[in-house]
N, C-alpha and C positions, 0 to 999 in steps of 0.2 A: 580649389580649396583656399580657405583664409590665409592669410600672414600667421603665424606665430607669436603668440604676443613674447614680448622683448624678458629674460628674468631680473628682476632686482637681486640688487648685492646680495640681499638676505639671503632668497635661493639661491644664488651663484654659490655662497659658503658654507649652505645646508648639504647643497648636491655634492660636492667636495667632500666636505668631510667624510659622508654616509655613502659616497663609493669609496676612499682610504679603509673606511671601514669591512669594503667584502661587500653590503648590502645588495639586492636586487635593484634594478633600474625601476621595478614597480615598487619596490618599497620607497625609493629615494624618492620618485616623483609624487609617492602621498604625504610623506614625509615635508617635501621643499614646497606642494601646493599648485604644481603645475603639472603639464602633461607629460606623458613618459617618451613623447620624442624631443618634447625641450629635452628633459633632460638629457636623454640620450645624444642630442646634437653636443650639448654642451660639455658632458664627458667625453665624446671621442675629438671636439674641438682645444678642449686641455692635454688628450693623449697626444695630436701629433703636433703639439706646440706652435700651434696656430695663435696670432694675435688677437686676440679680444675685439670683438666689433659690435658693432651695436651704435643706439645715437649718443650722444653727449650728456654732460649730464646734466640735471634740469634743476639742481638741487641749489639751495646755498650751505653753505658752512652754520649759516641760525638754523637752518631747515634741515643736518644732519646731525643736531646738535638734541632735539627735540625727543627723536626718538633714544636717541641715549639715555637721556636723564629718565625715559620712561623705562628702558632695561635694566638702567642701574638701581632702580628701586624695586624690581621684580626679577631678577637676572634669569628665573626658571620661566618666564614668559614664553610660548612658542611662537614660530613662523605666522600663523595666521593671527597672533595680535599683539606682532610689535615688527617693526623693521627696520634692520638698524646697519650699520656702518661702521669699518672701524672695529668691529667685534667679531670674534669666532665663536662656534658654536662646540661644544665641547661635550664629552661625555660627562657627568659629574664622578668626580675620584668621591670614593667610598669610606668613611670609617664606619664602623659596625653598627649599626640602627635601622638599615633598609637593605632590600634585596636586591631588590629594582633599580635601573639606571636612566634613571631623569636627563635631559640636556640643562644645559646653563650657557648664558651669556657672558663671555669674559673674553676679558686681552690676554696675553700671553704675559706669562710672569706669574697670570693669576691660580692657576692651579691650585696651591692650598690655601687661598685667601677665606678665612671663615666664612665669610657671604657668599663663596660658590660653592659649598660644604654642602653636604644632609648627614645628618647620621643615621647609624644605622641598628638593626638590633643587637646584642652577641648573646644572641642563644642559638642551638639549631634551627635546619630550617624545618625542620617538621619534629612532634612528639609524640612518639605512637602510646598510643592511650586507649583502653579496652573500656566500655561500657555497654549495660544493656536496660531495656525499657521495656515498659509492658502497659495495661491500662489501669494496673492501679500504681504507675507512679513511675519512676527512675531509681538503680540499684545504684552502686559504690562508682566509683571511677578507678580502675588500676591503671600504675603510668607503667609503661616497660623499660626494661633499660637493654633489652637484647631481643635478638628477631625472634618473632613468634613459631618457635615447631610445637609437634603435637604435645612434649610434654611441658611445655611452656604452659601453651594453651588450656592443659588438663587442669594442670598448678593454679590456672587464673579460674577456671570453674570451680575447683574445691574451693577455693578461699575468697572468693566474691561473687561469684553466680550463684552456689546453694544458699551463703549466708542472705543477698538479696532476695531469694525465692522466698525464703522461709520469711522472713519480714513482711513482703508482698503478699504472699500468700497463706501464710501458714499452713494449716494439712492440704488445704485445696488442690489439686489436679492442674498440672499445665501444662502446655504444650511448647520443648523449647524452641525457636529459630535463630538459624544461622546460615549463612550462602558454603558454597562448595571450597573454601580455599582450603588449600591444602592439610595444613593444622586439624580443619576443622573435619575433613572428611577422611583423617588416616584412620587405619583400621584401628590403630591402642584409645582412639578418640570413640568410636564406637562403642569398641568395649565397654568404655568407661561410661557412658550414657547408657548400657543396658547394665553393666551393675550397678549403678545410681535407679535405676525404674523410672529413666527420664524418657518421655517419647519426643522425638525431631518429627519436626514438620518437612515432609519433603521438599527438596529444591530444586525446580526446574535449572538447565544449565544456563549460563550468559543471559540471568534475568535480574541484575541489580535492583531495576528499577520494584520489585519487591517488596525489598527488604525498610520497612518505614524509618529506621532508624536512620537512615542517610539524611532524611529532611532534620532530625534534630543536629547531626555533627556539623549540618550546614548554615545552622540559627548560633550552632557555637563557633564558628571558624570567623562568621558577617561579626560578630560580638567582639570577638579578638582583633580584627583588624580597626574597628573601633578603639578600643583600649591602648594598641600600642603598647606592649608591653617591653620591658627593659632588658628584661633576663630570662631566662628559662623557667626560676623560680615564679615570676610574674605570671608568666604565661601559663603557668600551671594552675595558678589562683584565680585567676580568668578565666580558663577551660570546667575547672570546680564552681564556681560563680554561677558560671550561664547555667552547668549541668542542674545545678542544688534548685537554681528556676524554674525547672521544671517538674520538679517532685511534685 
């Protein structure tokens, strides 16, 4: 078998940190860009405090200078296109704008320095929001403010499913759909669609892939993450936005 080739500083302080952090040796080795017995040598040669070996270093002080000025003008740069010296790799600290945790290049000190910052949204992370479609068009949008039971559910048919039907439709005959959740298949739910003279289309069990409307929530989610939105209120005028587009 070959040599191993040797890891640079960079992976040396990738693979650090992202084991400090709990990670698997196969995430850390896709993570730092090398193989997972480098890594692996080089974790359990920092466990039993073993001296650093390796060749010397080939570098000069212009030559590890280079790559800095390239980090410090992109500090979110990763392992495979910058490599640098002198700098830790870090989780980026969060204030409300994003969910996700990005790396960033910085010295120690720098923690809240604006330029290793992102922000982030402060709205929740999800808004449960009821809508229905058909082919002649798209109905209302209802936002919820509480989990859906069956007479949640019933409350959101009287006062935006019939009024969309009836717009959609007018006297016309239609067939309603809807998947098996719970809400939707209680018995005061049934009721309620045979004293309305609504007929359900039956629903196979564990068959999402069905129900068409998932391809629109999915044109409205790509749309959203587009936008960016600030607040809650935003993100509710961007989820109405994409919907009204498809009328």
């Amino acid at each position: 078998m070959g040599k191993t080739a040797d890891l640079t500083v960079v992976q040396k302080m990738t693979i650090d940190t992202l084991h400090k952090e709990g990670k698997t040796q196969k995430v850390i080795a896709k993570e730092a860009g090398c193989s997972q017995s480098s890594a692996s040598k080089h974790i359990n040669r920092e466990a039993k405090g073993r001296k650093r070996c390796g060749r010397k270093k080939c570098t000069s002080n212009r030559d590890n200078r280079t790559p800095e000025r390239i980090v410090k003008q992109n500090p979110f740069k990763n392992v495979g296109e910058s490599t640098k010296s002198g700098l830790q790799l870090e989780s980026v600290p969060r204030e409300p704008l994003r969910t996700d945790g990005p790396r960033v290049w910085r010295k120690r000190g720098e923690a809240q320095n604006p330029r290793c910052l992102r922000s982030s949204v402060k709205f929740p992370q999800s808004v449960m929001v009821w809508g229905a479609m058909s082919s002649a068009g798209v109905g209302p949008l209802c936002f919820l403010r509480s989990k859906v039971n069956a007479a949640v559910y019933q409350d959101v048919l009287e006062h935006f499913m019939l009024p969309a039907a009836d717009q959609l439709y007018g006297d016309a005959d239609f067939i309603f759909q809807q998947d098996l959740a719970p809400a939707h298949s209680a018995k005061a739910t049934s009721t309620w669609f045979k004293d309305h003279g609504i007929p359900i289309l039956n629903w196979p069990a564990n068959l999402p892939d069905l129900n068409p409307i998932e391809n629109l929530w999915g044109t409205v989610k790509r749309k959203m993450r587009y936008a960016r939105p600030n607040n809650a209120e935003e993100l509710k005028a961007t989820i109405r936005a994409t919907w009204a587009h498809n009328t």
